[in-house]
MARGU-809635 format. One line per field, with one value per residue (C-alpha): residue in three letters; x, y, z. Coordinates in nm, 4 decimals, padded with zeros to 6 digits, always signed. Example, Ala and Ser with C-alpha at 12.3 -4.5 7.8 and 13.67 -1.06 7.14 Angstrom:
// residues 2
rest = (ala,ser)
x = (+01.2300,+01.3670)
y = (-00.4500,-00.1060)
z = (+00.7800,+00.7140)
This chain:
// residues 223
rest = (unk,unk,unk,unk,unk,unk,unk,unk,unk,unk,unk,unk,unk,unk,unk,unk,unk,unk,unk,unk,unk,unk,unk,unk,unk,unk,unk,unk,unk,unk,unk,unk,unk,unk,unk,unk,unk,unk,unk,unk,unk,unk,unk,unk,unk,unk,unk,unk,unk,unk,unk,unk,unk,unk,unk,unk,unk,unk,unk,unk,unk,unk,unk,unk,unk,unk,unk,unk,unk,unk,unk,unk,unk,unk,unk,unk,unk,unk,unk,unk,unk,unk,unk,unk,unk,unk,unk,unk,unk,unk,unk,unk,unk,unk,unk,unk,unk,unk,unk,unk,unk,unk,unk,unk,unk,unk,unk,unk,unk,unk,unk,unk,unk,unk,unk,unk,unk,unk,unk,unk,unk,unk,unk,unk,unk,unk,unk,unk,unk,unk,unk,unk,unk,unk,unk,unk,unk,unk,unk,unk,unk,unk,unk,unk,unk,unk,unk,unk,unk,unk,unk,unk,unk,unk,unk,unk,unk,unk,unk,unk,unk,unk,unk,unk,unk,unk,unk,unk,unk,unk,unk,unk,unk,unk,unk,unk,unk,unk,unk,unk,unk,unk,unk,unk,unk,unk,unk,unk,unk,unk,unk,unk,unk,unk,unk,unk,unk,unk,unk,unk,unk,unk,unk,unk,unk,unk,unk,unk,unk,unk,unk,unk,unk,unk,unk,unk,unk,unk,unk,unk,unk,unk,unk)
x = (+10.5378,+10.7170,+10.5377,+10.6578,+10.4674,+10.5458,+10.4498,+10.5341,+10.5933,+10.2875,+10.4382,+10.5562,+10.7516,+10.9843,+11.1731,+10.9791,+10.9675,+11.0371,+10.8797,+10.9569,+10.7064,+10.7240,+10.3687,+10.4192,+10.7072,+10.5647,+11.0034,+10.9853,+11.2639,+11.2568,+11.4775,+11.4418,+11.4380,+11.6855,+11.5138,+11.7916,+11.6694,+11.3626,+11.5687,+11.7550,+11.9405,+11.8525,+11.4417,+11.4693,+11.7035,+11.4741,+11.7061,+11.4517,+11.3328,+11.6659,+11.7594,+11.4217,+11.6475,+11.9463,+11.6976,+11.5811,+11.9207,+11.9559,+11.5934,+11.7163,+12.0206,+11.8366,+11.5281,+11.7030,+11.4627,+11.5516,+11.4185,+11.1704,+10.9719,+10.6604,+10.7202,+10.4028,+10.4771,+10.2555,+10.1135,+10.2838,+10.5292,+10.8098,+10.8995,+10.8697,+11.2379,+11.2839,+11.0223,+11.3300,+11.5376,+11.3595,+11.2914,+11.6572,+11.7406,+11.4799,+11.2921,+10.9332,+10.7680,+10.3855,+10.2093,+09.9359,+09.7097,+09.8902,+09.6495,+09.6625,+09.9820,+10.2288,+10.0101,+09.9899,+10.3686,+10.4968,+10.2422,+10.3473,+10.7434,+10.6647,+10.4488,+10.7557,+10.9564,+10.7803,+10.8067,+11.1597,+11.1708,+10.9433,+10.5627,+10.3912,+10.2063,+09.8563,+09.9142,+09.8500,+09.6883,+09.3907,+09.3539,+09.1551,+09.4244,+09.7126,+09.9673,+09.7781,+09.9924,+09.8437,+09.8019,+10.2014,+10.2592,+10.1202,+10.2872,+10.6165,+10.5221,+10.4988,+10.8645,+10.9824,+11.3464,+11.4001,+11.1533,+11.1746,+11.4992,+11.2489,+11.0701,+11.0855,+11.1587,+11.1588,+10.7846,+10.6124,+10.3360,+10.6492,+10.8178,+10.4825,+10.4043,+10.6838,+10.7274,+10.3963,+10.4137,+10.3340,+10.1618,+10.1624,+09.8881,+09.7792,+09.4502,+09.3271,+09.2646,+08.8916,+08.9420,+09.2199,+09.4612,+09.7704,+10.0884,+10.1912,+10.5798,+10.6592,+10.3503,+10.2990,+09.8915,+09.6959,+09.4547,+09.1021,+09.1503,+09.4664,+09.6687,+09.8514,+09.9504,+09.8555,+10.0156,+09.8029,+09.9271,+09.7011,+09.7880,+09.5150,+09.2704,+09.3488,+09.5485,+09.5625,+09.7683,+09.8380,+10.1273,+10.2058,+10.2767,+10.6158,+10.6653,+10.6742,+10.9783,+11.1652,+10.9382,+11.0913,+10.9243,+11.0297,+10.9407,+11.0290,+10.6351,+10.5027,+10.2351)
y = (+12.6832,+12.5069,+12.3479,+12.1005,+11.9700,+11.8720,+11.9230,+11.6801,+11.3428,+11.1969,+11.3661,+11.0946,+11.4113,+11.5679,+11.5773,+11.6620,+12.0045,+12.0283,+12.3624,+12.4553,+12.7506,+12.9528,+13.0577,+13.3323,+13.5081,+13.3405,+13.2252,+13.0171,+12.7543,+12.5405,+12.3138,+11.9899,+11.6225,+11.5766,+11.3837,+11.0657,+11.0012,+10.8617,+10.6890,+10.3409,+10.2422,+10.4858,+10.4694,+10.1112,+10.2391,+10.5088,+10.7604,+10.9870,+10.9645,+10.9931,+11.3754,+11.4906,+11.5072,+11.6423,+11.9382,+11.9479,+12.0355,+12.3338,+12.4832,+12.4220,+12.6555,+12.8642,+12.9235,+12.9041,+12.6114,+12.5347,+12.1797,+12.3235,+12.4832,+12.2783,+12.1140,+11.9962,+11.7515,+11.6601,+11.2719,+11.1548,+10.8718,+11.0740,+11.2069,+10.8465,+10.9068,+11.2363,+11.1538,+10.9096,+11.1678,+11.3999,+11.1614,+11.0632,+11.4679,+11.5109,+11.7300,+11.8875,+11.7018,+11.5916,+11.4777,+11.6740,+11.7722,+12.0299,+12.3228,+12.7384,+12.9394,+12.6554,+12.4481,+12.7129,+12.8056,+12.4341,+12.3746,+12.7220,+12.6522,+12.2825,+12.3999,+12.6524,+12.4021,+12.1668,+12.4756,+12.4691,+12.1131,+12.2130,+12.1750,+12.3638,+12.6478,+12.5618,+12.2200,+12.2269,+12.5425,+12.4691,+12.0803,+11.9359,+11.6858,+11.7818,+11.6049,+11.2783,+10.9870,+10.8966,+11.2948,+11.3357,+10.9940,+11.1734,+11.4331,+11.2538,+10.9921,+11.3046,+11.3177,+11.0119,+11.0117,+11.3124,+11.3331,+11.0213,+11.1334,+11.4010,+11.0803,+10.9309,+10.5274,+10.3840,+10.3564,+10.0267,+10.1925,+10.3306,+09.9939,+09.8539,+10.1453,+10.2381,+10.0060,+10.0295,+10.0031,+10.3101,+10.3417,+10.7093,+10.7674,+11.0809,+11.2820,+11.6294,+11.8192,+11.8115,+12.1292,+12.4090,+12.2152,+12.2461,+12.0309,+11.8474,+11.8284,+12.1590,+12.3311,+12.5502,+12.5623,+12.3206,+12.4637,+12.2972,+12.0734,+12.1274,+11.7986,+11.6495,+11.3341,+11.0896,+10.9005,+10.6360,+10.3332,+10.2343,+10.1651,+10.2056,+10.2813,+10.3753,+10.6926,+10.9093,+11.2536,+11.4996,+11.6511,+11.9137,+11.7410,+11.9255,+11.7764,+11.4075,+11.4350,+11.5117,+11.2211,+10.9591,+10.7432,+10.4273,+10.1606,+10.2431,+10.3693,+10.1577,+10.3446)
z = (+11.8124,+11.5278,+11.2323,+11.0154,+10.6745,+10.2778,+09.9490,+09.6390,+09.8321,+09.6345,+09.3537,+09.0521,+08.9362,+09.1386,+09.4974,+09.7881,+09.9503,+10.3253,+10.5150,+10.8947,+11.0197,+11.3359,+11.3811,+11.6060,+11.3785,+11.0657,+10.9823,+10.7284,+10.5929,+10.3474,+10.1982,+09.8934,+09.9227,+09.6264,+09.3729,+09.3802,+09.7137,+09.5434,+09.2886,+09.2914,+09.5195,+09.8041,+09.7787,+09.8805,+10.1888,+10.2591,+10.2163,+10.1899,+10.5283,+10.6629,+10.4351,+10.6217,+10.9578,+10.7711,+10.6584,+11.0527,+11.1751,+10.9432,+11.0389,+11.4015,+11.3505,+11.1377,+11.3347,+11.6669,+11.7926,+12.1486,+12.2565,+12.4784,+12.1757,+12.0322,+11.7436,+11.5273,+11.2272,+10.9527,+10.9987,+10.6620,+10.6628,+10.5105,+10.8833,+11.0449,+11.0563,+11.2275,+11.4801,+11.5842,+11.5668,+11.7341,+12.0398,+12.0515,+12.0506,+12.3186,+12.1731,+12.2486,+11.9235,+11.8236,+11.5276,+11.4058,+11.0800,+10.9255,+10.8026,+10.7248,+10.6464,+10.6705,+10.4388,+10.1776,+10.2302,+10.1503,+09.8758,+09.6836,+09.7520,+09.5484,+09.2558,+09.1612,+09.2005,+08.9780,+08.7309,+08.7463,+08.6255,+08.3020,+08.3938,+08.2519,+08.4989,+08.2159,+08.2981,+08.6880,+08.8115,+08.6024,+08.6721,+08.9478,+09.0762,+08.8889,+09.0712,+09.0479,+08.9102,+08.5868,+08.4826,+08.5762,+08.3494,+08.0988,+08.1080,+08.1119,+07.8272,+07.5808,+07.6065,+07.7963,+07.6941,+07.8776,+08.1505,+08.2980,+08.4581,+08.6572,+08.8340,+09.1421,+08.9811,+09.3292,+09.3167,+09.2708,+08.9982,+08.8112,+08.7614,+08.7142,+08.4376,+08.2368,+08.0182,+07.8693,+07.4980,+07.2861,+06.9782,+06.7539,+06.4763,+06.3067,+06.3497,+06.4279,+06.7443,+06.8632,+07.0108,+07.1160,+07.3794,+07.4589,+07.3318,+07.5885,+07.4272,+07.3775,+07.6115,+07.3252,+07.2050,+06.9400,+06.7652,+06.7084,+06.3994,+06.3587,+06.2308,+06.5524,+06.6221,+06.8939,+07.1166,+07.2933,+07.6069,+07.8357,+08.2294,+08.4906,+08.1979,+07.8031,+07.7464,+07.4672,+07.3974,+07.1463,+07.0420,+06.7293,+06.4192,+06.4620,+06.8133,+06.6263,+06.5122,+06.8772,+07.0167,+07.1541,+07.3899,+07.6173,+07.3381,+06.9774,+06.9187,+06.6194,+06.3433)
């Protein structure tokens, strides 16, 4: 039986990871959702939908899936496309809630990934929903310049977001935290400076006073 699931579609940061699992050989192939496909123009196209097929016909050659073979898919809308695919290929498809190996395959191939692009390994394995929107904006407005070009801008809460305006001031760290610029750590009342914007709620972050001089956010921040 074939399994089919992804990791990092809910993701503001990031492409999304696509993982095909034979359970009874435990094959695994996996293969990315470039990031542009959640970009202007081709999020609006759903693009994104469309790659998940592309990646479909290499995990066919690769895994040797004969049409016969179940083929279990994750419930999310990102395959809405190669369930039409699938159908027109005649193949031996259901959806189903994806759980177990597969799960924890997909979801391990995304957070290296997300590593790769600069998140810091502090920043999610020790955060109760650490790929939540507003915790990735954050993450991104500490250095907006540059890692906006990591986000998927095709979202609705992006445009809506950011643009926020962003104000800096000076203070000192309540306690030791860690920078979210340059991931390196703060010490507790150690001068910093902070960088507030509010967008579902107020916002505020720290970075080293070092790190203020390599800020630069997506509004010229005001003091």
């Amino acid at each position: 039986m074939i399994e089919i699931d992804d990791a990092g579609s809910g993701s503001l940061v990031g492409g999304t990871i696509i993982g095909v699992f034979r359970r009874e050989t435990q094959e695994y192939f996996t293969a990315l959702i470039p990031l542009k496909h959640f970009q202007h123009p081709y999020f609006s196209q759903k693009e994104y939908q469309k790659y998940v097929a592309v990646i479909m016909e290499k995990a066919i050659q690769k895994l040797n899936i004969k049409k016969s073979e179940p083929i279990h898919i994750c419930q999310g809308y990102i395959f809405d496309y190669l369930r039409l695919w699938l159908t027109a290929h005649k193949f031996n498809w259901q959806n189903t809630k994806i759980s177990g190996p597969l799960q924890v395959k997909v979801e391990t191939s995304f957070n290296q990934y997300a590593f790769q692009l600069g998140l810091p390994k502090n920043f999610l394995l020790h955060a109760r929903y650490a790929f939540g929107f507003h915790r990735l904006f954050k993450w991104v407005m500490a250095d907006f310049a540059h890692r906006s070009a990591f986000c998927k801008t095709g979202w609705k809460s992006w445009q809506k977001w950011s643009t926020t305006p962003v104000t800096t001031g000076a203070g000192q760290a309540p306690r030791d935290e860690y920078c979210l610029k340059c991931g390196k750590l703060i010490k507790a009342h150690e001068q910093i400076t902070i960088l507030t914007y509010e967008t579902n709620r107020p916002w505020e972050l720290h970075l080293h006073r070092s790190c203020r001089s390599a800020y630069s956010g997506n509004r010229a921040p005001s003091v």
